[in-house]
MDTraj code that builds the backbone (N, CA, C; nanometers):
import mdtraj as md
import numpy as np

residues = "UNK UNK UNK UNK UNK UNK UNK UNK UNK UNK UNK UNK UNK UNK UNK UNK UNK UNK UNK UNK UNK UNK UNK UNK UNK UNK UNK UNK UNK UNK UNK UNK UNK UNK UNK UNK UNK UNK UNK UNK UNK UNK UNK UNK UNK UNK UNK UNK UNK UNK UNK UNK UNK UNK UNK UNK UNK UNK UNK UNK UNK UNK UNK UNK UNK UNK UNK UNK UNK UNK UNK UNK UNK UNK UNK UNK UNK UNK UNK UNK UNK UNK UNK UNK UNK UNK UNK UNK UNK UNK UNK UNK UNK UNK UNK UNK UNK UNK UNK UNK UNK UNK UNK UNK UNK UNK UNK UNK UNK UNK UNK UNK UNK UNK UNK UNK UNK UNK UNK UNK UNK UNK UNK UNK UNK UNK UNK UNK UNK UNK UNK UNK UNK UNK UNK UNK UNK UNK UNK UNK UNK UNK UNK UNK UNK UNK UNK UNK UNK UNK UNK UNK UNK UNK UNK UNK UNK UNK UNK UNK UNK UNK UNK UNK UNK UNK UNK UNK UNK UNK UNK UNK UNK UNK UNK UNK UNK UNK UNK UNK UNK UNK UNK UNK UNK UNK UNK UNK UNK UNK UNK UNK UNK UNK UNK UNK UNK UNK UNK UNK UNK UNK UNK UNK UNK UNK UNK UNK UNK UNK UNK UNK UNK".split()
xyz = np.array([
    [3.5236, -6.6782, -1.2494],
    [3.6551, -6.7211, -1.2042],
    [3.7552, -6.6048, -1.2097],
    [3.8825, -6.6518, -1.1595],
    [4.0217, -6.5350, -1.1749],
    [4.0789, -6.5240, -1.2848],
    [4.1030, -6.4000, -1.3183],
    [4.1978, -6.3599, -1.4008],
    [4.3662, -6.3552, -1.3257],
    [4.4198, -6.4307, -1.3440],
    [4.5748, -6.4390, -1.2949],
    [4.7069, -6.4318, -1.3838],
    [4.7954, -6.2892, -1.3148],
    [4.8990, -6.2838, -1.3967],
    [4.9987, -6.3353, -1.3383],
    [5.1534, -6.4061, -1.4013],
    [5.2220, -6.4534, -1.3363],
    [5.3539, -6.3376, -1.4020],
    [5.4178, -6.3756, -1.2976],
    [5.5756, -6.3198, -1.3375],
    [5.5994, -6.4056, -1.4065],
    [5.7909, -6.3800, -1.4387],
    [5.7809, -6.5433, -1.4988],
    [5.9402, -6.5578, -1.4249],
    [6.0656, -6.4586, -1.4281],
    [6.2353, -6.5237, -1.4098],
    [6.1466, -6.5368, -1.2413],
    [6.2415, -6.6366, -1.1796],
    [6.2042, -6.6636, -1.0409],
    [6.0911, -6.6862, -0.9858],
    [6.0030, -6.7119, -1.0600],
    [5.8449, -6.6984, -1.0257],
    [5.8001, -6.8793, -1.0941],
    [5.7718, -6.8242, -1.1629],
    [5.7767, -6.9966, -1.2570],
    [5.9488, -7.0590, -1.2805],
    [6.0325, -6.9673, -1.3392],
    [6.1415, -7.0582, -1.3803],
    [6.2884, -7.0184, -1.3311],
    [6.3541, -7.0613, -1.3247],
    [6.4736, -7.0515, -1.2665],
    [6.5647, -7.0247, -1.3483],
    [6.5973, -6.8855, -1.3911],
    [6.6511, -6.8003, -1.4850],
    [6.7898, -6.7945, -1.4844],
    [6.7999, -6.7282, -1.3507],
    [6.9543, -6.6584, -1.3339],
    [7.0742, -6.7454, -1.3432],
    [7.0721, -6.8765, -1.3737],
    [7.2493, -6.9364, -1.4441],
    [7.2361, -6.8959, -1.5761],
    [7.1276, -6.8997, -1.6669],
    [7.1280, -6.8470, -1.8071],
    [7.1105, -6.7011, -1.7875],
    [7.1281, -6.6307, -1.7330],
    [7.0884, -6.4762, -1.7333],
    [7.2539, -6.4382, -1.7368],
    [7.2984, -6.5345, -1.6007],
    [7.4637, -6.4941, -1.5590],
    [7.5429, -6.5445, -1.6553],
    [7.4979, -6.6471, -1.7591],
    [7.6545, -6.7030, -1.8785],
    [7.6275, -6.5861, -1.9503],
    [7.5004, -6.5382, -1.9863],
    [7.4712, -6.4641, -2.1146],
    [7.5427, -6.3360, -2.0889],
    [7.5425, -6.2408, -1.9631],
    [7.6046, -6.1584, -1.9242],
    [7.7073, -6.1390, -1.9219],
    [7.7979, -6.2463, -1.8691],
    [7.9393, -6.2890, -1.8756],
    [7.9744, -6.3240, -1.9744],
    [7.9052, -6.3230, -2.1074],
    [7.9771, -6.3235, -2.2308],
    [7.9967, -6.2213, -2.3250],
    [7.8884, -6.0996, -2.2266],
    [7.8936, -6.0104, -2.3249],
    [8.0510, -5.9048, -2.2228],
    [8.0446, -5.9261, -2.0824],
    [8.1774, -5.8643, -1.9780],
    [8.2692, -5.9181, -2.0395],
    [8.3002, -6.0573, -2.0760],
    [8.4005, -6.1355, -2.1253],
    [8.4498, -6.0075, -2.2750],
    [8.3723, -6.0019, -2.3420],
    [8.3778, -5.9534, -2.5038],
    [8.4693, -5.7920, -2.4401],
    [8.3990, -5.7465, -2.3138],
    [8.4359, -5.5844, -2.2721],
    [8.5595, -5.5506, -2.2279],
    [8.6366, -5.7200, -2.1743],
    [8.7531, -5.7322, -2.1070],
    [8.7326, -5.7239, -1.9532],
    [8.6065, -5.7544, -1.9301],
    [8.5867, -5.7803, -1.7873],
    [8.5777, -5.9148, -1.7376],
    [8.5575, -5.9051, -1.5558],
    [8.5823, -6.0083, -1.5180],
    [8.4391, -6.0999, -1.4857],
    [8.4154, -6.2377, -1.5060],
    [8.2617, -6.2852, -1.4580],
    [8.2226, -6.2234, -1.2963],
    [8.0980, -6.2034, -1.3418],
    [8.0064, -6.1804, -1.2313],
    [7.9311, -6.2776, -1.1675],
    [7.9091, -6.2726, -1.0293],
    [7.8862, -6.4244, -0.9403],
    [7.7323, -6.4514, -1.0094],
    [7.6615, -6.5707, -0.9609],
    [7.5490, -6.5713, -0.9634],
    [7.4481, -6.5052, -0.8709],
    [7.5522, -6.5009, -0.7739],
    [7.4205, -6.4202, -0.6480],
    [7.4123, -6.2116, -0.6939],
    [7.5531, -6.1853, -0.7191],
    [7.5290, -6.0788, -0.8033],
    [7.4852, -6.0885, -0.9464],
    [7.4381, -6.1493, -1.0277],
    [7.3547, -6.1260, -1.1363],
    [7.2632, -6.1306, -1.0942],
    [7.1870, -6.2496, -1.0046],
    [7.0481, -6.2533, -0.9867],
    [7.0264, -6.1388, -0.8828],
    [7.0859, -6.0588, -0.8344],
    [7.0640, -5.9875, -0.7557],
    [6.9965, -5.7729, -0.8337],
    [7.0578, -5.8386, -0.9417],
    [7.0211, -5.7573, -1.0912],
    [6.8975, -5.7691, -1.1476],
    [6.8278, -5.8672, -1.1534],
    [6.7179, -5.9274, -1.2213],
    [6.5924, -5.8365, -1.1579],
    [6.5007, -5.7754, -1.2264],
    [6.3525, -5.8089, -1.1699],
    [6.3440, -5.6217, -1.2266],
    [6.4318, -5.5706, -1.2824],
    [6.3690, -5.4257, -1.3336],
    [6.3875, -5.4452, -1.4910],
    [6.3983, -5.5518, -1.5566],
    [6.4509, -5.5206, -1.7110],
    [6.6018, -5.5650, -1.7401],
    [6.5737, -5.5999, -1.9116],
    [6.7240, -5.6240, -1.9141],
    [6.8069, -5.5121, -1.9382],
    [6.7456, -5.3846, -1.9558],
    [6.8551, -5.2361, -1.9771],
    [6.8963, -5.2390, -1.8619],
    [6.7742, -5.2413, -1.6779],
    [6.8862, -5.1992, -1.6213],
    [6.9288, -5.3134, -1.5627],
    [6.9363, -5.4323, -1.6147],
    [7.0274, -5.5633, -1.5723],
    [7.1707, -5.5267, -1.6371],
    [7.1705, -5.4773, -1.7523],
    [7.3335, -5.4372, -1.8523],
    [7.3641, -5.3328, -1.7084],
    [7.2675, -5.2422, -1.6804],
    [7.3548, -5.1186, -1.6718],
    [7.4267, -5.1449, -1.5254],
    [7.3326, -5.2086, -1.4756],
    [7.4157, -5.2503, -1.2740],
    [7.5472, -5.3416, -1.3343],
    [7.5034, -5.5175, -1.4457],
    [7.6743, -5.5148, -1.4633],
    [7.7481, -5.4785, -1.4848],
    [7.7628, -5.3515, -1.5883],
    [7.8491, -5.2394, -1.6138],
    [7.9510, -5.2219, -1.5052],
    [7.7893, -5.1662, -1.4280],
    [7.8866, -5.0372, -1.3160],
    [7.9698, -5.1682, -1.2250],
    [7.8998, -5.2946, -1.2291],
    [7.9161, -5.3393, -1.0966],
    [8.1107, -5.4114, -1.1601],
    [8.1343, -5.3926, -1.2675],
    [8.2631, -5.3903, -1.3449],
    [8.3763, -5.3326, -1.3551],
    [8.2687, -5.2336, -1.2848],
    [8.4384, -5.0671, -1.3398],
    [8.3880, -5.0510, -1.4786],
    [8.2369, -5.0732, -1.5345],
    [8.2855, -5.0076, -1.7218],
    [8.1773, -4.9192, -1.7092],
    [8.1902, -4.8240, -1.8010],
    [8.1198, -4.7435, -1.8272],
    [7.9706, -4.8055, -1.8918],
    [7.8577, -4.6884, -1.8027],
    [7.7279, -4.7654, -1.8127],
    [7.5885, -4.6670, -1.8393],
    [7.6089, -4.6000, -1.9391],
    [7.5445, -4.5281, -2.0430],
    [7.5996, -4.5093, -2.1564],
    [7.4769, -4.4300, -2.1982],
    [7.4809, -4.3379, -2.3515],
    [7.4935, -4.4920, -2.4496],
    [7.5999, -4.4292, -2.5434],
    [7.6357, -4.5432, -2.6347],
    [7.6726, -4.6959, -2.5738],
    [7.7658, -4.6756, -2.5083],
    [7.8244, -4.8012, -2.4539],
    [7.7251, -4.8943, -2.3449],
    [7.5913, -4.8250, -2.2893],
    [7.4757, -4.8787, -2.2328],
    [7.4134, -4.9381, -2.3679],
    [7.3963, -4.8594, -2.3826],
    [7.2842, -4.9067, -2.5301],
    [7.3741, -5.0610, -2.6324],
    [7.4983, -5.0343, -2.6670],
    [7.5957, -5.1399, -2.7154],
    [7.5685, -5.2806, -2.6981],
    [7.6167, -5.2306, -2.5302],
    [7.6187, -5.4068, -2.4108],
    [7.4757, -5.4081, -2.4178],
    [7.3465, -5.3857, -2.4232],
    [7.2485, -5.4166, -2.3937],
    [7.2059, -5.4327, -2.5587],
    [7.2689, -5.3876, -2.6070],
    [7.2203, -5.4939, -2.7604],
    [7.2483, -5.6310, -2.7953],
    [7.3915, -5.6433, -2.7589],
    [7.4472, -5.7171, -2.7200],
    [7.4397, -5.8395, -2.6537],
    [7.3871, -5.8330, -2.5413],
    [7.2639, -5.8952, -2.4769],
    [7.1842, -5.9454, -2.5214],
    [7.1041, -5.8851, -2.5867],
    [6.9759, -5.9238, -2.6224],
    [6.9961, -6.0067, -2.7324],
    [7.1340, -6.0085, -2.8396],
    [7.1380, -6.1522, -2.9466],
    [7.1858, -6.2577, -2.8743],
    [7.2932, -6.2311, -2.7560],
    [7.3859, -6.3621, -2.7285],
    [7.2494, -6.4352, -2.6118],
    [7.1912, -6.3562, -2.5706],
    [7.0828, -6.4407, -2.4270],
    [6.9472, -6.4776, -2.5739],
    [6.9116, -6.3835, -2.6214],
    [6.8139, -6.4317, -2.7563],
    [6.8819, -6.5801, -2.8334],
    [6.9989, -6.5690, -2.8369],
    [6.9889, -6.6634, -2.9265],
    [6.9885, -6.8338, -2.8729],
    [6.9861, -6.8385, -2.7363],
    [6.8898, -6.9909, -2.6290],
    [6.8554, -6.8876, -2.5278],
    [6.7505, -6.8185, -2.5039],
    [6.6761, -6.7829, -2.3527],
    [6.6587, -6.9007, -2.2767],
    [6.6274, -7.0260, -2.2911],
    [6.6364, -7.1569, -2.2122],
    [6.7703, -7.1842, -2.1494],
    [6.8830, -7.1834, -2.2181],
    [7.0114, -7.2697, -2.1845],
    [7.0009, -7.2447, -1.9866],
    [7.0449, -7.3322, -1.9328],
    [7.0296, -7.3504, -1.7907],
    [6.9514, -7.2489, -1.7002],
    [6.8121, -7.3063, -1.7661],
    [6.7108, -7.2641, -1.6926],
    [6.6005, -7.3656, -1.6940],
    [6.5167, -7.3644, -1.5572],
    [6.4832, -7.4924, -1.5636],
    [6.2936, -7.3928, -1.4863],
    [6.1811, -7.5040, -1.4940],
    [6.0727, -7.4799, -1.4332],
    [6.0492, -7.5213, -1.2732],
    [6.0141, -7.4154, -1.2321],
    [6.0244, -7.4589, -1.0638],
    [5.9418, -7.5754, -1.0463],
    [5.9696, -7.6644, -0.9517],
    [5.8813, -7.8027, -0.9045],
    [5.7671, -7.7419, -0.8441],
    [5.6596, -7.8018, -0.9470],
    [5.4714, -7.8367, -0.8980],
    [5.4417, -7.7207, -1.0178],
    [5.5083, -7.6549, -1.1233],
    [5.4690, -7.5315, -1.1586],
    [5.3530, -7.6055, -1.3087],
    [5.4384, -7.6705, -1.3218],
    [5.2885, -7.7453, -1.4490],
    [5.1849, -7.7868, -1.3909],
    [5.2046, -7.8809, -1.2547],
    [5.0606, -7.9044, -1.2250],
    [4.9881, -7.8017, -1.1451],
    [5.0570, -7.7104, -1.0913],
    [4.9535, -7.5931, -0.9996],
    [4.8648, -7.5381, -1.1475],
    [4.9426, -7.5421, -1.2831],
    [4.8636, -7.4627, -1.3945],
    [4.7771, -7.5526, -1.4800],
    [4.7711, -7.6599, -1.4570],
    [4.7120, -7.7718, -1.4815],
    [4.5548, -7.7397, -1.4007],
    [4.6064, -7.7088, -1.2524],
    [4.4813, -7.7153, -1.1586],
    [4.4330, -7.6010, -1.1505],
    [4.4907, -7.4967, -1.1645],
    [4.3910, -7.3473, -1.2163],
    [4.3256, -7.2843, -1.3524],
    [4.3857, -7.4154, -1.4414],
    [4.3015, -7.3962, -1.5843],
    [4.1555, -7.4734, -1.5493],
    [4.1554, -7.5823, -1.4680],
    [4.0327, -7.7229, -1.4471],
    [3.9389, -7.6349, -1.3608],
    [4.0059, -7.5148, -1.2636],
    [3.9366, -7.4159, -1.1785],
    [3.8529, -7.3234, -1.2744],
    [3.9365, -7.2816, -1.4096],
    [3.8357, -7.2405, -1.5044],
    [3.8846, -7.0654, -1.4895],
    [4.0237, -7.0300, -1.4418],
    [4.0811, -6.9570, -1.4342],
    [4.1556, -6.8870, -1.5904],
    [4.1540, -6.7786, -1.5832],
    [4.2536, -6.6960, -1.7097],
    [4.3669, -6.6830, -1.6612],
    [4.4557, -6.7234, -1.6959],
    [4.6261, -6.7071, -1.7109],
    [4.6572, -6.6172, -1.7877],
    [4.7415, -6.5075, -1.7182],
    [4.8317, -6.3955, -1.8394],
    [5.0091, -6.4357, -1.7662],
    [5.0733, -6.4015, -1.8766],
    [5.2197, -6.3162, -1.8115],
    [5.2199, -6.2127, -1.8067],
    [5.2986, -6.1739, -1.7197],
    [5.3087, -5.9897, -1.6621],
    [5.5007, -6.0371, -1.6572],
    [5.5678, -5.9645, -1.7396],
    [5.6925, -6.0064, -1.7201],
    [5.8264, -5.8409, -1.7599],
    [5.8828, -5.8124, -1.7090],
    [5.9879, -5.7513, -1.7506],
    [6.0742, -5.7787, -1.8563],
    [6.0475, -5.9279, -1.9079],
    [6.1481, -5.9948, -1.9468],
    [6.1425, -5.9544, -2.0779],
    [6.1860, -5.9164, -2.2447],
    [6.1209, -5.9252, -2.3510],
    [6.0349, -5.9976, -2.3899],
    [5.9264, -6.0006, -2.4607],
    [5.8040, -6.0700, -2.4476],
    [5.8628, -6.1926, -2.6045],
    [5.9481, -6.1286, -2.6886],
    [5.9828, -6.2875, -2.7342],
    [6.0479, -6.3987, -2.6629],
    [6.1507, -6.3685, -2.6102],
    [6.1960, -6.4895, -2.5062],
    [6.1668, -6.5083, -2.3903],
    [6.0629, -6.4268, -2.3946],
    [5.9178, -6.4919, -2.2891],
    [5.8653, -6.5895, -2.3564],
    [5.7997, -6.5276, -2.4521],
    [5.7259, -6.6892, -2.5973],
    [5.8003, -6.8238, -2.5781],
    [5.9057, -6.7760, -2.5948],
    [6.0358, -6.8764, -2.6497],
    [6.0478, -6.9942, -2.5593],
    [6.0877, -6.9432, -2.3945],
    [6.0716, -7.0027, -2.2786],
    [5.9365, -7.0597, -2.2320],
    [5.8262, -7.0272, -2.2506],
    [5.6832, -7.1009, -2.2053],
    [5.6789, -7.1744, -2.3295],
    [5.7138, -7.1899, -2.4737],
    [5.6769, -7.2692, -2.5998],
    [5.7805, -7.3840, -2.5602],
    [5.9165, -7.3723, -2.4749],
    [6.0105, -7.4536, -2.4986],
    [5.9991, -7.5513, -2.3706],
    [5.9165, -7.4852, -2.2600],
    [5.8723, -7.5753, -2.1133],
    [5.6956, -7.6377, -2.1895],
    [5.6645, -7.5955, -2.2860],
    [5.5096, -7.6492, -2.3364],
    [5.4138, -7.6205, -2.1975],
    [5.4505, -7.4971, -2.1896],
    [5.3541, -7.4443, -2.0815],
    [5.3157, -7.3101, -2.1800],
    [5.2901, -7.2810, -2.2517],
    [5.2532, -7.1693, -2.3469],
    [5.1266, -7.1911, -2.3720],
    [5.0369, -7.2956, -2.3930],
    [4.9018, -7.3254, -2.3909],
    [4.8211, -7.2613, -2.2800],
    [4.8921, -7.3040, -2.1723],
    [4.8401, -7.2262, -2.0254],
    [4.7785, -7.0597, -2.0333],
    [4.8701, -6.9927, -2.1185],
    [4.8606, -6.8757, -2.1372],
    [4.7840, -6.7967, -2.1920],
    [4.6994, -6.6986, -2.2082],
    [4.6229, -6.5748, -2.3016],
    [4.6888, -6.5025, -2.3764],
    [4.7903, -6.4497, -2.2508],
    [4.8742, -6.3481, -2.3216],
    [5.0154, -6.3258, -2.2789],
    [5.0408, -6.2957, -2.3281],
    [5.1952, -6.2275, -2.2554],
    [5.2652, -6.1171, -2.2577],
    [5.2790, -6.0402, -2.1683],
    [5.2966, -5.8862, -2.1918],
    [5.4552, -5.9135, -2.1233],
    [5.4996, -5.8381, -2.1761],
    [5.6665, -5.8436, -2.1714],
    [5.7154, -5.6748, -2.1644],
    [5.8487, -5.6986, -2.1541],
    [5.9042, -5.5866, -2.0861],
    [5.9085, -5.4640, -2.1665],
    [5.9294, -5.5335, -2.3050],
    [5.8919, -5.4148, -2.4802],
    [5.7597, -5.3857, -2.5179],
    [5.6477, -5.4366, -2.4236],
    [5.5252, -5.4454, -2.5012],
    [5.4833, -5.3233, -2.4826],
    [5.4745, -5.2030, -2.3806],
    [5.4203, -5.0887, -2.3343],
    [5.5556, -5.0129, -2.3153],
    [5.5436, -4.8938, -2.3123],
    [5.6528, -4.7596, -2.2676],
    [5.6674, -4.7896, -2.1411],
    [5.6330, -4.7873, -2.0836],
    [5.6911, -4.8357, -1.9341],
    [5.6862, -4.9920, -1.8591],
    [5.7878, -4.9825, -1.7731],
    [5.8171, -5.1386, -1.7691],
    [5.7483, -5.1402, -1.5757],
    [5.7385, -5.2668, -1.5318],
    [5.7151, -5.2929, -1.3476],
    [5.8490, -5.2210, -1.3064],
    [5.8020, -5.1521, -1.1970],
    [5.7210, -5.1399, -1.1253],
    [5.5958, -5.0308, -1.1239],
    [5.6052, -4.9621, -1.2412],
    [5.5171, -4.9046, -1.2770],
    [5.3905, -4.9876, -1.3274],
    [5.2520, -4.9685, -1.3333],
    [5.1349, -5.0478, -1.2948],
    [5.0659, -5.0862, -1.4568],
    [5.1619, -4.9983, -1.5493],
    [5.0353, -5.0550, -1.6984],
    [5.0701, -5.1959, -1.7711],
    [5.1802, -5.2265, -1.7164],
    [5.1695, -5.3446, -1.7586],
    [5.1047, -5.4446, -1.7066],
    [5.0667, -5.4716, -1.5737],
    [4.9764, -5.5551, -1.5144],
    [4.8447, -5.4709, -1.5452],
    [4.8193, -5.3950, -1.5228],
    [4.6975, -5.3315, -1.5798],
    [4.6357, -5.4001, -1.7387],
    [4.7490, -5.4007, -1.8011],
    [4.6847, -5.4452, -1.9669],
    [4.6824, -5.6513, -1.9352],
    [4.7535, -5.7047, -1.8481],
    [4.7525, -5.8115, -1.8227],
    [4.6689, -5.8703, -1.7891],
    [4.5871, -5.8256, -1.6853],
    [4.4787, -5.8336, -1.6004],
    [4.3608, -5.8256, -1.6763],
    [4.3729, -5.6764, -1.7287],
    [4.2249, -5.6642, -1.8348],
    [4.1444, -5.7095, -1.8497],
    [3.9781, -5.7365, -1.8232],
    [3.9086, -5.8330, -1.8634],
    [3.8368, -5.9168, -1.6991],
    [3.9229, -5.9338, -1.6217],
    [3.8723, -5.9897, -1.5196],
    [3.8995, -5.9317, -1.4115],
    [3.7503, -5.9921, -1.3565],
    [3.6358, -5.9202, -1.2151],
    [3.7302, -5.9390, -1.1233],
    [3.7696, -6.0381, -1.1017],
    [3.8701, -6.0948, -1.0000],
    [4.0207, -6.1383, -1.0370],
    [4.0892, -6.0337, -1.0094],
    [4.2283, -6.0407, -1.0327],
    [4.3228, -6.0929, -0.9245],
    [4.4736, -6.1389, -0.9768],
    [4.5923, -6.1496, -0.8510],
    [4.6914, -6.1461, -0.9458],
    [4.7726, -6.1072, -0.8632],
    [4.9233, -6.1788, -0.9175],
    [5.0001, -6.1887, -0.8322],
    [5.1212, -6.3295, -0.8903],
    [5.1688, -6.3341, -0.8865],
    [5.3034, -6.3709, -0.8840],
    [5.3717, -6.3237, -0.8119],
    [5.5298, -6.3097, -0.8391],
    [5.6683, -6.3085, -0.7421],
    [5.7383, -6.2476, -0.7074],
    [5.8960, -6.3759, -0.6078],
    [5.9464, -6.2528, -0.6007],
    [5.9609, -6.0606, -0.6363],
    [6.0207, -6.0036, -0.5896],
    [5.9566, -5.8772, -0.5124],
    [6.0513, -5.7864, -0.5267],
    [6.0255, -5.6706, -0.4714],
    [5.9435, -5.6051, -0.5609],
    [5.9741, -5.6266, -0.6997],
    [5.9623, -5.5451, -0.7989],
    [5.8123, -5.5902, -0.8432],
    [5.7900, -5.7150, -0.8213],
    [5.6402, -5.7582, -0.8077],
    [5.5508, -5.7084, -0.7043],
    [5.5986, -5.7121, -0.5806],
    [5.5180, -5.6651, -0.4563],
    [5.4667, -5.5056, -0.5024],
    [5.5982, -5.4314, -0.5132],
    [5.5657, -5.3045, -0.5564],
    [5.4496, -5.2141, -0.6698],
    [5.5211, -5.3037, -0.7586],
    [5.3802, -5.3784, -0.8983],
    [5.2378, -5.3844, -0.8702],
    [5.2315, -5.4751, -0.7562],
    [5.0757, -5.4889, -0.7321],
    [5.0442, -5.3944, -0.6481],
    [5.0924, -5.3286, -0.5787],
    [5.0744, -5.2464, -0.4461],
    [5.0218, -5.1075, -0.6016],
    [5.0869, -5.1050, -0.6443],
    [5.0576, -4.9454, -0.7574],
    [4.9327, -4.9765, -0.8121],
    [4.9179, -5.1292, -0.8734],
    [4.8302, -5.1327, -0.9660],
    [4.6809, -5.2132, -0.8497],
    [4.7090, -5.1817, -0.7425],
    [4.5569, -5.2549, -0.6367],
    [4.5242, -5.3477, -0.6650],
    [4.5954, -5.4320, -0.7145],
    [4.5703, -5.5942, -0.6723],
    [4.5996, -5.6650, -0.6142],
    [4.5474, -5.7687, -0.5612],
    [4.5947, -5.8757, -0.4665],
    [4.7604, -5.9240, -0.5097],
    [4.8051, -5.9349, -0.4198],
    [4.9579, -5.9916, -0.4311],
    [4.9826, -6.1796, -0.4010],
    [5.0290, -6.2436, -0.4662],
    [5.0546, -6.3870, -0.4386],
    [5.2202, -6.3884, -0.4014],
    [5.3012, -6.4071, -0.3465],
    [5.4411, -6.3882, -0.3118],
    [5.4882, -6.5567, -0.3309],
    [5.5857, -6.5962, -0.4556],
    [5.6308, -6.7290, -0.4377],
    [5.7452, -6.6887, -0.3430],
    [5.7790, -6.7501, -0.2270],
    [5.9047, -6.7116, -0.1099],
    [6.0274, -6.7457, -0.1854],
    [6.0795, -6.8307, -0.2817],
    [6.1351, -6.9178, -0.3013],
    [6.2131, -6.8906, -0.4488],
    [6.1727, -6.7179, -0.4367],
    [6.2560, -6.6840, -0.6117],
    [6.3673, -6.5961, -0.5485],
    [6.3720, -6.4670, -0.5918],
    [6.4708, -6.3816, -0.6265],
    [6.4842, -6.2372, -0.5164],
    [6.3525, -6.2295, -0.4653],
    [6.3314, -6.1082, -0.3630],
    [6.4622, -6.0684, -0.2583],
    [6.4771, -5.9431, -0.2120],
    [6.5559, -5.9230, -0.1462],
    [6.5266, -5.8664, -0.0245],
    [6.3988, -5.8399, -0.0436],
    [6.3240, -5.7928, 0.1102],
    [6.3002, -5.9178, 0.1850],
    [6.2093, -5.9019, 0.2902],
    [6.1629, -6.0461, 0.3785],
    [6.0105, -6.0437, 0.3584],
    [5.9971, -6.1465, 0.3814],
    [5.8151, -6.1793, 0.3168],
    [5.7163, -6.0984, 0.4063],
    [5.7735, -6.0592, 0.5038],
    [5.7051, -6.0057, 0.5762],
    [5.6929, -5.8373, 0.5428],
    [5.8045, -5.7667, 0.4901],
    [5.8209, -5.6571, 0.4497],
    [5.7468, -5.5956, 0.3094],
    [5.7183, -5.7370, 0.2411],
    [5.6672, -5.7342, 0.0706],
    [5.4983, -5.7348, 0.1348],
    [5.4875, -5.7708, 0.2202],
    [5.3078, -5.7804, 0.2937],
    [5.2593, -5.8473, 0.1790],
    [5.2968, -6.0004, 0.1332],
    [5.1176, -5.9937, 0.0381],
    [5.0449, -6.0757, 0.1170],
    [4.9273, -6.0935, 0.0115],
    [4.8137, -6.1169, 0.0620],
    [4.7756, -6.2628, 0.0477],
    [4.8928, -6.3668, -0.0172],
    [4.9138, -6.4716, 0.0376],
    [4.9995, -6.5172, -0.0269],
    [5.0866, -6.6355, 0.0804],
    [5.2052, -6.6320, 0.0068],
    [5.2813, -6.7768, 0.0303],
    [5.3417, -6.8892, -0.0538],
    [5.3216, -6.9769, -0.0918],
    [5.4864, -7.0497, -0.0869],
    [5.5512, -7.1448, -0.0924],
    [5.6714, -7.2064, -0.0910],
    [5.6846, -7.3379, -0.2396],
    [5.5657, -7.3681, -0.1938],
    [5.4985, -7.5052, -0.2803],
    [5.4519, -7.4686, -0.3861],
    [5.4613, -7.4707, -0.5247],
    [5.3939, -7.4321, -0.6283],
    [5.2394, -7.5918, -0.6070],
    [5.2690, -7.6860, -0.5230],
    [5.1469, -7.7644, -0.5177],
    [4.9974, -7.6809, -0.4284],
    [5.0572, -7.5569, -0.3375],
    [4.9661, -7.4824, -0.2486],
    [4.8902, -7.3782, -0.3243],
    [4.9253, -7.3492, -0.4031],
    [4.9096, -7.2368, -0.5209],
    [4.7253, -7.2431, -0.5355],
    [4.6871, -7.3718, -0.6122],
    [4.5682, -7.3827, -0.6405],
    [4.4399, -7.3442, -0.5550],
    [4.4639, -7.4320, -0.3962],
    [4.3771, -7.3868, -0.2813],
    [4.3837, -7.2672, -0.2546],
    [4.5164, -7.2109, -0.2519],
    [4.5214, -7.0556, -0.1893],
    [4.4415, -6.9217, -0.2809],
    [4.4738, -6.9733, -0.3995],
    [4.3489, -6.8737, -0.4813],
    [4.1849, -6.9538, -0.4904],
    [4.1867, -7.0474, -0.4925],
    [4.0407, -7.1264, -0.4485],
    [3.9844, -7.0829, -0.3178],
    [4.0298, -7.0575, -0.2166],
    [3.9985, -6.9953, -0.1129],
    [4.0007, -6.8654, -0.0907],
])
top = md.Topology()
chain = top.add_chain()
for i, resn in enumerate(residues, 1):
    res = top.add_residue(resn, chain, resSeq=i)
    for name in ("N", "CA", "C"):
        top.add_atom(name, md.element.get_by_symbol(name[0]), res)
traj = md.Trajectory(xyz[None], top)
């Protein structure tokens, strides 16, 4: 059977209103003004350093050295302390993983995200069983779109895919030669046609056949 890694913000769950309060509380603390939702989520999919550092700039505040490092500590207690708060699991996403565990499939995460409130978020949807492993955005020196983190994800199986809803995923698999799965329906900013994968899905209910086939 497949070894399959998933993304996880925009891919499985619907991140970016909890990505955008958590952000906007740390701009709020800086004396800045909130940032929309279509510009936060438009931030998402390289990490949360450079999620701090685009709201920064996208602020007028200064967005390195100390004051990068600060806000992105910063970050990481006020969004750490609920990674859930208004975020929700995309519709069909338990049962597509329901029907590729019965397929006899390996599940990993491949995520940018920190790999504790990665835990946190699959333990708190009780979709964490589904899982092997979870490689997160702290787990290796380099983060997606560079290829070792799906590389250590994958590990182990003959037959690999992933996938995932952005650019930063498409790119991901294109480095690391694996099949690409494209959910249309997350965060990407290219057109599905531009990301080329190799199959690509709306329905988390289509999911199962399309790697069965």
């Amino acid at each position: 059977m497949m070894r399959i890694a998933f993304d996880l913000d925009g891919t499985l769950i619907h991140s970016a209103p909890g990505i955008r309060s958590a952000i906007n509380a740390v701009l709020e603390e800086l004396g800045a003004e909130a940032l929309s939702l279509a510009q936060v989520t438009g931030f998402i999919g390289n990490g949360t350093l450079k999620l701090v550092e685009r709201s920064l700039r996208a602020s007028g505040l200064a967005a390195e050295g100390a004051a990068l490092e600060a806000a992105h500590e910063r970050l990481g207690a006020v969004y750490g302390a609920d990674p859930t708060r208004e975020t929700t699991l995309f519709p069909g996403v338990r049962g597509a993983l329901d029907s590729l565990k019965a397929q006899g499939h390996s599940l990993t995460i491949c995520t940018n995200k920190p790999a504790g409130p990665a835990r946190d978020i699959l333990k708190h949807f009780a979709i964490d069983g589904y899982f092997d492993l979870v490689v997160g955005g702290d787990s290796l020196p380099t983060r997606k779109p560079e290829p070792e983190m799906l590389h250590k994800a994958l590990c182990g199986g003959d037959t690999v895919a992933y996938v995932g809803d952005s650019d930063v995923d498409a790119e991901t698999a294109r480095r690391a030669e694996v099949r690409f799965g494209l959910f249309t329906e997350g965060y990407r900013h290219a057109s599905v046609d531009a990301l080329a994968p190799d199959f690509r899905f709306s329905d988390f209910a289509a999911l199962p056949a399309l790697v069965a086939g």
